[in-house]
PDB file as gemmi writes it, atoms N, CA and C in Angstrom:
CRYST1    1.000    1.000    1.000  90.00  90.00  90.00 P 1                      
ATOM      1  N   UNK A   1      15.046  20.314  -4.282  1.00  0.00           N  
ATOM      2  CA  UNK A   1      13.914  21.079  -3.779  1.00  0.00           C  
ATOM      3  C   UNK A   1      12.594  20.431  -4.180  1.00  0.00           C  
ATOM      4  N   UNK A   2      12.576  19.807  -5.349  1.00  0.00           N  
ATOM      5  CA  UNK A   2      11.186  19.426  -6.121  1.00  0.00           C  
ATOM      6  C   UNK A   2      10.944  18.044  -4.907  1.00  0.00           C  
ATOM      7  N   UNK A   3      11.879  17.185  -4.493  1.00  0.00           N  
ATOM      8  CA  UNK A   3      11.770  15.939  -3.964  1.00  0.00           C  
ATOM      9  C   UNK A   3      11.051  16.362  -2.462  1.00  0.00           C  
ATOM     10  N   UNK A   4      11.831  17.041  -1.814  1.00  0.00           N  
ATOM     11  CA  UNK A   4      11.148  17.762  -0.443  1.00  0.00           C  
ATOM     12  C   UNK A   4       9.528  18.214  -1.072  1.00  0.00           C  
ATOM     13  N   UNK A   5       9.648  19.447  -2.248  1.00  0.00           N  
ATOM     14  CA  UNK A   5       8.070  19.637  -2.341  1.00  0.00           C  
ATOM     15  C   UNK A   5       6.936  18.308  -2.780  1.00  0.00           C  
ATOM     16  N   UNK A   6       7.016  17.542  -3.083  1.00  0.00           N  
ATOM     17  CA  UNK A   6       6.437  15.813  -3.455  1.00  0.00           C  
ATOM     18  C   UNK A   6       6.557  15.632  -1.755  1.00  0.00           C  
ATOM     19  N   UNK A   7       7.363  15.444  -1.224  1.00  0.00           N  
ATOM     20  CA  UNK A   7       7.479  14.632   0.041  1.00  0.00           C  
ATOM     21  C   UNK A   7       6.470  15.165   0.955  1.00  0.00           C  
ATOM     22  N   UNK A   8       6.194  16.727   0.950  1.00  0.00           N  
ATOM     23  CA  UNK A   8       5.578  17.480   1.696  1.00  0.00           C  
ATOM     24  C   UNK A   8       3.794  17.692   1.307  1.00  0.00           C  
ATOM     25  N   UNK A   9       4.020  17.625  -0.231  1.00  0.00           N  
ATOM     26  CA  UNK A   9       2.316  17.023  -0.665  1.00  0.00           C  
ATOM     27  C   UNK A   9       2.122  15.491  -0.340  1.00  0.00           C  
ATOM     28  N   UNK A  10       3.078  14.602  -0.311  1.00  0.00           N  
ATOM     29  CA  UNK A  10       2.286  13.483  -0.069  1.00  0.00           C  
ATOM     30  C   UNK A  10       1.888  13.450   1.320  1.00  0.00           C  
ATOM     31  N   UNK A  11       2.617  13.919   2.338  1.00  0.00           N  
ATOM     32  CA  UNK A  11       2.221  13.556   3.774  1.00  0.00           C  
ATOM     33  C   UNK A  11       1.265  14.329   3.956  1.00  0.00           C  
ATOM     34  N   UNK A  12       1.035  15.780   3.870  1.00  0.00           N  
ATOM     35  CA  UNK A  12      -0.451  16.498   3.334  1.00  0.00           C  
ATOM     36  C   UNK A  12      -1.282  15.776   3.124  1.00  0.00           C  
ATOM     37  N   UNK A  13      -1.144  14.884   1.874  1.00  0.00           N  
ATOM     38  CA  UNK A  13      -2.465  14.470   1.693  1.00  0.00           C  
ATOM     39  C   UNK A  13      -2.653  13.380   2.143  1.00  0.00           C  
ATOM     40  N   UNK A  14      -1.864  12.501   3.137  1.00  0.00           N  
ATOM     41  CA  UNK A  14      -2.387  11.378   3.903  1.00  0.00           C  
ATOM     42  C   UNK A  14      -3.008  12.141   5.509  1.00  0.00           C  
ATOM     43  N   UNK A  15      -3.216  13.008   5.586  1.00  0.00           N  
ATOM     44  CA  UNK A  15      -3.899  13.550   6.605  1.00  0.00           C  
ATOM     45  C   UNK A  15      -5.145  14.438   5.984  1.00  0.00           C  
ATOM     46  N   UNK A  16      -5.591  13.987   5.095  1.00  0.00           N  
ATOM     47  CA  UNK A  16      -6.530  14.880   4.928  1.00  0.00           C  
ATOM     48  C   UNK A  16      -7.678  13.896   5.190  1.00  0.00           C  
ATOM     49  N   UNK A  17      -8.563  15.186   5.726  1.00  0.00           N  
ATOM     50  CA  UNK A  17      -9.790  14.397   6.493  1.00  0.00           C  
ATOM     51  C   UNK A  17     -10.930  15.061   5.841  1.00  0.00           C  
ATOM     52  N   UNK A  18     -12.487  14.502   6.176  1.00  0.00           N  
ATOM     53  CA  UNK A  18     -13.639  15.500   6.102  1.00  0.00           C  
ATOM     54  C   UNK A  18     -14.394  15.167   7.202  1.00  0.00           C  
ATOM     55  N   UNK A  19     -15.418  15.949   7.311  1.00  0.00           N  
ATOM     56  CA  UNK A  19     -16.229  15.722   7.961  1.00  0.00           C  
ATOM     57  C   UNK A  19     -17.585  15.407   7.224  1.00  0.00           C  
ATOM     58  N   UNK A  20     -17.973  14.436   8.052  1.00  0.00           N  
ATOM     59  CA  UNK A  20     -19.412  13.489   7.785  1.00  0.00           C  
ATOM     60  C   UNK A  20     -20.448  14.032   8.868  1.00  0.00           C  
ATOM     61  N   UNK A  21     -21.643  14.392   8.411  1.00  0.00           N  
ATOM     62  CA  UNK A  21     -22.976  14.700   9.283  1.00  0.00           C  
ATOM     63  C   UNK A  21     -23.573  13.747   9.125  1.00  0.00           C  
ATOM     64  N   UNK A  22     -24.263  12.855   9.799  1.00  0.00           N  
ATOM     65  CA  UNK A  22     -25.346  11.922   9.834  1.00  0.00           C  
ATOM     66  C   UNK A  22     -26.672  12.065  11.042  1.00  0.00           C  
ATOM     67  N   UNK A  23     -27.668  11.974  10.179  1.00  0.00           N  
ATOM     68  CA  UNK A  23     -28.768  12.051  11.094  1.00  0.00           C  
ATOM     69  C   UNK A  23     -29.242  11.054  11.500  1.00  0.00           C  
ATOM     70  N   UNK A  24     -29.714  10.628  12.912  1.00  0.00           N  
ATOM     71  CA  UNK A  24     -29.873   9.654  13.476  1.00  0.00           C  
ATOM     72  C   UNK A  24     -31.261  10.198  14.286  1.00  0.00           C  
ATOM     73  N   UNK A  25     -32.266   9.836  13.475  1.00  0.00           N  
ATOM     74  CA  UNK A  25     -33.726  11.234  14.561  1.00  0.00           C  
ATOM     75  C   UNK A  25     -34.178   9.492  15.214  1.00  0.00           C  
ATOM     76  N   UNK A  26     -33.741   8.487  15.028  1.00  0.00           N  
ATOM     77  CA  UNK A  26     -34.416   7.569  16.297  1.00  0.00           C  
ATOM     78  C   UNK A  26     -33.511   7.313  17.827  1.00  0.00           C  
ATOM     79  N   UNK A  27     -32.766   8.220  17.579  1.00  0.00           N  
ATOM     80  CA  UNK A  27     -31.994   8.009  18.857  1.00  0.00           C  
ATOM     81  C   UNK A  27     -33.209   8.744  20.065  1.00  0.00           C  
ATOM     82  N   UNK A  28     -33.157   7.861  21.104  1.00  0.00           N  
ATOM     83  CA  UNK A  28     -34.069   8.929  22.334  1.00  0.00           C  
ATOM     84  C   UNK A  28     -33.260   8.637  23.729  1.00  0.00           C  
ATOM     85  N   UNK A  29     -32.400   8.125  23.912  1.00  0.00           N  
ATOM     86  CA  UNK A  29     -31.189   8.640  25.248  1.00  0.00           C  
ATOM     87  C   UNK A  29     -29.820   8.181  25.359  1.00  0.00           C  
ATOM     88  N   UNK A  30     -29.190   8.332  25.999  1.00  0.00           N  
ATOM     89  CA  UNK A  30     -27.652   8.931  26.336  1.00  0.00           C  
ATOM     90  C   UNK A  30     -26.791   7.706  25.671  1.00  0.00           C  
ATOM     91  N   UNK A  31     -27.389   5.823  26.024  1.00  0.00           N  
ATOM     92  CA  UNK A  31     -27.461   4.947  25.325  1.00  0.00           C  
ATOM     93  C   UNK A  31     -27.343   5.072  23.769  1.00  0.00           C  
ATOM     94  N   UNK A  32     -28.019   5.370  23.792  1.00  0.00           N  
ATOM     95  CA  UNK A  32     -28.376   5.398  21.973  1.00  0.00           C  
ATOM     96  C   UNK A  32     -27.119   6.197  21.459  1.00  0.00           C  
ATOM     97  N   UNK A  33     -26.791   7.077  22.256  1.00  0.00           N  
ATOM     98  CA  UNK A  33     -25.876   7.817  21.458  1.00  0.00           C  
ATOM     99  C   UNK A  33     -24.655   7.324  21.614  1.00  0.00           C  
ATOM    100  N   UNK A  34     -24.205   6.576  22.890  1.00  0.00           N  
ATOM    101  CA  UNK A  34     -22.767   6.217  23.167  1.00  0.00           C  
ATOM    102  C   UNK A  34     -22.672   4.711  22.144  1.00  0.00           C  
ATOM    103  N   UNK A  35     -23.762   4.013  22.068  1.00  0.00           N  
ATOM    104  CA  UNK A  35     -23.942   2.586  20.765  1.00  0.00           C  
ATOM    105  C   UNK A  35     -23.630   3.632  19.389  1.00  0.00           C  
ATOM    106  N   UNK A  36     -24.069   4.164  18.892  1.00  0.00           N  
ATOM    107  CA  UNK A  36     -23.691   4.785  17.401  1.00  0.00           C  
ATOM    108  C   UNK A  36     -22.717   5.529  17.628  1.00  0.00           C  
ATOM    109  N   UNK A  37     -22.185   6.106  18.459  1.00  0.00           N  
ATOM    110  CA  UNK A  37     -20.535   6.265  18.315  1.00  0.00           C  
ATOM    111  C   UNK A  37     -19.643   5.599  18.504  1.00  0.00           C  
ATOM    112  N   UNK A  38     -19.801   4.251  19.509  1.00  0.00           N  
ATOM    113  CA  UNK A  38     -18.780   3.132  19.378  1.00  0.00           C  
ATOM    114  C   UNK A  38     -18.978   2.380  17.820  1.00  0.00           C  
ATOM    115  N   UNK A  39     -20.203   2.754  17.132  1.00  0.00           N  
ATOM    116  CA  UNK A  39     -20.107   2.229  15.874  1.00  0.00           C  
ATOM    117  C   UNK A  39     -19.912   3.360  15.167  1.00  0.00           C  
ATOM    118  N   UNK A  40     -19.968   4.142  14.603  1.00  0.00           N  
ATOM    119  CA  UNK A  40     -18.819   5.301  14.370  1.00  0.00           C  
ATOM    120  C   UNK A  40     -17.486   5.061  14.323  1.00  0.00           C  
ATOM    121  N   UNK A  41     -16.988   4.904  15.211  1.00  0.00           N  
ATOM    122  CA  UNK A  41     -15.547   4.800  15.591  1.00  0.00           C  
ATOM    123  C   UNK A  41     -15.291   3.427  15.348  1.00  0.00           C  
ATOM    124  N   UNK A  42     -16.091   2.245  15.177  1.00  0.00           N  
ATOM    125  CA  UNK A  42     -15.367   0.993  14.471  1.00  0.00           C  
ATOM    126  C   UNK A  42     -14.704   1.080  12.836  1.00  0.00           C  
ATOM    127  N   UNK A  43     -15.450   2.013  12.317  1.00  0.00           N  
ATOM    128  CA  UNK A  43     -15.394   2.153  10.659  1.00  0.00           C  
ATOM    129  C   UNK A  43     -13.383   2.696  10.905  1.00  0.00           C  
ATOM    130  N   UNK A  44     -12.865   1.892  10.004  1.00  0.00           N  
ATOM    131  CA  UNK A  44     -11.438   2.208   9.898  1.00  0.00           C  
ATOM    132  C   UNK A  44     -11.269   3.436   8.729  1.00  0.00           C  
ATOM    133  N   UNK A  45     -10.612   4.395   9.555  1.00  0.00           N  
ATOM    134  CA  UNK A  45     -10.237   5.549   8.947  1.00  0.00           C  
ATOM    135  C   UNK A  45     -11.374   6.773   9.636  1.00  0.00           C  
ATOM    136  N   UNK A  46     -11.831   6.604  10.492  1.00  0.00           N  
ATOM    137  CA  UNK A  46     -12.682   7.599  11.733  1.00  0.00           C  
ATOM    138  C   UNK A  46     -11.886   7.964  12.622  1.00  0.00           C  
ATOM    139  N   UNK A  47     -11.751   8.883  12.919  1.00  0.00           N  
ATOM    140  CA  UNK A  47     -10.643   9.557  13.990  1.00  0.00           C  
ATOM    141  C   UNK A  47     -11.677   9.765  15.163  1.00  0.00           C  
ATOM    142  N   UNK A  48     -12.969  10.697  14.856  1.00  0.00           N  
ATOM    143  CA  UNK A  48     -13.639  11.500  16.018  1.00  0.00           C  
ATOM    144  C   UNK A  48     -15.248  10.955  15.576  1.00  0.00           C  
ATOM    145  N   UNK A  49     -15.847  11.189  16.584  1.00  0.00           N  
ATOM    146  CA  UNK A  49     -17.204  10.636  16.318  1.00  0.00           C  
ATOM    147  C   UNK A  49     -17.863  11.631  17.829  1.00  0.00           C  
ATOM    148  N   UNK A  50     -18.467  12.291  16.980  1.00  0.00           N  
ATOM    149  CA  UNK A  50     -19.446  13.370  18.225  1.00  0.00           C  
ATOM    150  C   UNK A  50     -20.890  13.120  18.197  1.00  0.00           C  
ATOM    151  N   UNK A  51     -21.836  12.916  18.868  1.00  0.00           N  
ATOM    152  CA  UNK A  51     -22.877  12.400  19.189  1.00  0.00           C  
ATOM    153  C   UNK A  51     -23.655  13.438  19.723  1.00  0.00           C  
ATOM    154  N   UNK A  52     -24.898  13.764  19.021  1.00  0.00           N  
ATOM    155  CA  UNK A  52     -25.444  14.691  20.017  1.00  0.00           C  
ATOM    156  C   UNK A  52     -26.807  14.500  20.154  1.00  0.00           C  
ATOM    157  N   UNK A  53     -27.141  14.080  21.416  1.00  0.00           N  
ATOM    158  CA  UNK A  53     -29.603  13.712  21.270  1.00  0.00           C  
ATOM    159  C   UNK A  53     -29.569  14.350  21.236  1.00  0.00           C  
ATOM    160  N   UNK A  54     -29.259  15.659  21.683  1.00  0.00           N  
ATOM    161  CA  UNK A  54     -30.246  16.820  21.441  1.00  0.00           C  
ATOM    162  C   UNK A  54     -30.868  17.163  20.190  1.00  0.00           C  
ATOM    163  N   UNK A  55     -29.357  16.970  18.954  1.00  0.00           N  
ATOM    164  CA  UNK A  55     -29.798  17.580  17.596  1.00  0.00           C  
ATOM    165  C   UNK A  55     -29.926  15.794  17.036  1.00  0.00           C  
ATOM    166  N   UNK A  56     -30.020  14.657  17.777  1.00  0.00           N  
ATOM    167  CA  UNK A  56     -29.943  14.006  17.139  1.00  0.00           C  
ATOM    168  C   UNK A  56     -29.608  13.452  15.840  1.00  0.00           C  
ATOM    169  N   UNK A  57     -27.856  13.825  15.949  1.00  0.00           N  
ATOM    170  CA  UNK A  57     -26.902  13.543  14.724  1.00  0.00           C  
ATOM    171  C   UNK A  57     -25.680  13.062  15.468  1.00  0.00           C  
ATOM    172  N   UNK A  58     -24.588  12.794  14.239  1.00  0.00           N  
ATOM    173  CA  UNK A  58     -23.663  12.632  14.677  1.00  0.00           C  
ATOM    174  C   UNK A  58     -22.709  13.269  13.742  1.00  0.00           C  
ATOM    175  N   UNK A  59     -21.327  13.871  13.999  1.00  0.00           N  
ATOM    176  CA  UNK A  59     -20.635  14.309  13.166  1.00  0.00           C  
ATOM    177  C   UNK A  59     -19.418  13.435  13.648  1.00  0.00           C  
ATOM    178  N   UNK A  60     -18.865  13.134  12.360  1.00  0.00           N  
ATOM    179  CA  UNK A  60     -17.754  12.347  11.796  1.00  0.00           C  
ATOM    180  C   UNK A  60     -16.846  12.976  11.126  1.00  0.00           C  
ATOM    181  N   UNK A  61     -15.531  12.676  11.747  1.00  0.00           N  
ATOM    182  CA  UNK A  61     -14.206  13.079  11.287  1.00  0.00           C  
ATOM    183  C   UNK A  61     -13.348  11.777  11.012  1.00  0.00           C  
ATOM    184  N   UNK A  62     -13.017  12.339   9.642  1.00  0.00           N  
ATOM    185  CA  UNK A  62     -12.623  11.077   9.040  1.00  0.00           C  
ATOM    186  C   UNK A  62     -11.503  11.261   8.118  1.00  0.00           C  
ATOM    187  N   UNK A  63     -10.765  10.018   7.752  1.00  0.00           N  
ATOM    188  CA  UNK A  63     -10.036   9.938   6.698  1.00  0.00           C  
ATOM    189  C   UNK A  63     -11.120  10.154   5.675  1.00  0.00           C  
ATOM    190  N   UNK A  64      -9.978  11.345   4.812  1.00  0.00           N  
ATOM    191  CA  UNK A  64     -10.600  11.659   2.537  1.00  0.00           C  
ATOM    192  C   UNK A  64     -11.095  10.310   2.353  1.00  0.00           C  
ATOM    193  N   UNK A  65     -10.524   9.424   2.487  1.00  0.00           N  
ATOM    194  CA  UNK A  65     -10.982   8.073   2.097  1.00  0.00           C  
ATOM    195  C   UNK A  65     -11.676   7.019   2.631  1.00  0.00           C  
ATOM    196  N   UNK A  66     -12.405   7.545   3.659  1.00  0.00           N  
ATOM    197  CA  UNK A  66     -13.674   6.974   4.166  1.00  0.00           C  
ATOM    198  C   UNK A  66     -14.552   6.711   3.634  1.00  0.00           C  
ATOM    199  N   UNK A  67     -15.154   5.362   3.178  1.00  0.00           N  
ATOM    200  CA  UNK A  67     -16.589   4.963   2.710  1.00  0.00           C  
ATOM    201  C   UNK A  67     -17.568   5.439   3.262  1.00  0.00           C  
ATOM    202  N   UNK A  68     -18.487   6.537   3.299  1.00  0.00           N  
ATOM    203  CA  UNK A  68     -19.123   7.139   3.978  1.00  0.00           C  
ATOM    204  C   UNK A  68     -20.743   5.716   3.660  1.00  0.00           C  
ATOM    205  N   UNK A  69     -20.805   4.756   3.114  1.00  0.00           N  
ATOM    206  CA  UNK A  69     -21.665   4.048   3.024  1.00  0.00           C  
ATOM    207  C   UNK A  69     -21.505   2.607   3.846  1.00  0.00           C  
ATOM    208  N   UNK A  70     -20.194   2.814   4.323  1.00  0.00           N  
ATOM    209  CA  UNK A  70     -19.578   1.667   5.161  1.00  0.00           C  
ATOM    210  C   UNK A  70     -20.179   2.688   6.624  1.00  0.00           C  
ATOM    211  N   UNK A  71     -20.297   3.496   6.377  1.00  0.00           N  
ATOM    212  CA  UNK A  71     -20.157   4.060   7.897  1.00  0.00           C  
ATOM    213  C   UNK A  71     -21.999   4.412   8.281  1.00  0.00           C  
ATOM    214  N   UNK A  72     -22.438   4.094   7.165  1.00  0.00           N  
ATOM    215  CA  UNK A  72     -23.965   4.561   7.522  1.00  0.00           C  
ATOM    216  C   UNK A  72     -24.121   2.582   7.490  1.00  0.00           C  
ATOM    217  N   UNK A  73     -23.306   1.728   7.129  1.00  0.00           N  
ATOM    218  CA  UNK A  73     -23.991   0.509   7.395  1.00  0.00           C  
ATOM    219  C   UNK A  73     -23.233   0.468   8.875  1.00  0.00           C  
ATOM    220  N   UNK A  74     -22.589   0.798   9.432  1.00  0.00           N  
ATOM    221  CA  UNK A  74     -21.652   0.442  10.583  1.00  0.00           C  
ATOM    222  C   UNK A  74     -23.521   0.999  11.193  1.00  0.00           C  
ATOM    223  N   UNK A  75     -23.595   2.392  11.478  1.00  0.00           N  
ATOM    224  CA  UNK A  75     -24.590   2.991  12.217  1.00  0.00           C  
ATOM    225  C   UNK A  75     -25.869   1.821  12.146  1.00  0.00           C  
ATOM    226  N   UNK A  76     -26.315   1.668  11.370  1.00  0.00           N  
ATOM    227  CA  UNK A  76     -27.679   0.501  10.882  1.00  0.00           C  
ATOM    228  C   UNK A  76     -27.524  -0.286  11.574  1.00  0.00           C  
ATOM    229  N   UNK A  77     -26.478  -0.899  11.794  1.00  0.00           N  
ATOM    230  CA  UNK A  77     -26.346  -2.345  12.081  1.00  0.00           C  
ATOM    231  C   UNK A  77     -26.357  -2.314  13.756  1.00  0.00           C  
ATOM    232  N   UNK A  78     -26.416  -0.718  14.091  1.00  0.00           N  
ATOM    233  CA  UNK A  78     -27.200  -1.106  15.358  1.00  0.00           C  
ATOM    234  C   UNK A  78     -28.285  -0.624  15.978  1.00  0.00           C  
ATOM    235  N   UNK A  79     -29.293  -0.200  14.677  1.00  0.00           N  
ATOM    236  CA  UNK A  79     -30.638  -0.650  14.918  1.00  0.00           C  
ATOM    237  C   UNK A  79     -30.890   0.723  14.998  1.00  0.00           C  
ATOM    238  N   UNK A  80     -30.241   2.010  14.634  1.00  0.00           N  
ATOM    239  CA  UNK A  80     -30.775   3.358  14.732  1.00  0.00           C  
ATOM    240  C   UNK A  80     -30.394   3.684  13.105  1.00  0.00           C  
ATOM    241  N   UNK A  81     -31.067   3.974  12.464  1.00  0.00           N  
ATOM    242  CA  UNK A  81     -31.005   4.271  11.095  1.00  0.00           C  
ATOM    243  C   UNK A  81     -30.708   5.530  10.873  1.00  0.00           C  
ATOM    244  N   UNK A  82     -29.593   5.306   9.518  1.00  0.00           N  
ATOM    245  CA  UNK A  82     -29.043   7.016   9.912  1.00  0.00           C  
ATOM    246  C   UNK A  82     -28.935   7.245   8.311  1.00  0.00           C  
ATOM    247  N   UNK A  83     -28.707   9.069   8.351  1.00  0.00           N  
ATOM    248  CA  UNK A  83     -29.022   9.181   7.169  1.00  0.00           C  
ATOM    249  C   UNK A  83     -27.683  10.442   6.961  1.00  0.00           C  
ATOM    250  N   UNK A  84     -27.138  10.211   5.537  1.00  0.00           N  
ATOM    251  CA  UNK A  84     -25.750  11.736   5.582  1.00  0.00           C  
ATOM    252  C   UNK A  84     -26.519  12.498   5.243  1.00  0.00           C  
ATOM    253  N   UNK A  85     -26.280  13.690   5.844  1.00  0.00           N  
ATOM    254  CA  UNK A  85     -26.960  15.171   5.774  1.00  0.00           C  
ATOM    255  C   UNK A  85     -25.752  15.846   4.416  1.00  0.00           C  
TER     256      UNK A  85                                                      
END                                                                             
């Protein structure tokens, strides 16, 4: 029974995710937002990457073990500077 309960926390915790808010206030159209979510979604261990001008952010779903500083240089590096909320 103990081996099943181990077996059943470890796969648990290889799916555990969080979510990341990042603000991106230089984005100004539809462009801007589809470039910082294809960079979003390059960072390994990102599942979802939602984009929004309106509130000009982005929310990130991610692997527990996401460098959330890998993922604000992924965003930078294309020229819209972003910040974790």
């Amino acid at each position: 029974m103990r081996k099943i309960l181990v077996l059943v926390l470890l796969v648990a915790a290889s799916y555990a995710e969080k979510t990341i808010e990042i603000s991106v206030p230089s984005m100004h159209c539809p462009l801007c937002t589809a470039i910082v979510r294809k960079a979003a979604l390059s960072v390994e261990g990102v599942k979802k990457a939602d984009v929004s001008l309106k509130e000009r952010k982005a929310v990130v779903i991610a692997d527990d073990k996401v460098d959330e500083k890998e993922l604000l240089k992924a965003v930078d590096a294309t020229g819209y500077k972003g910040e974790i909320k």
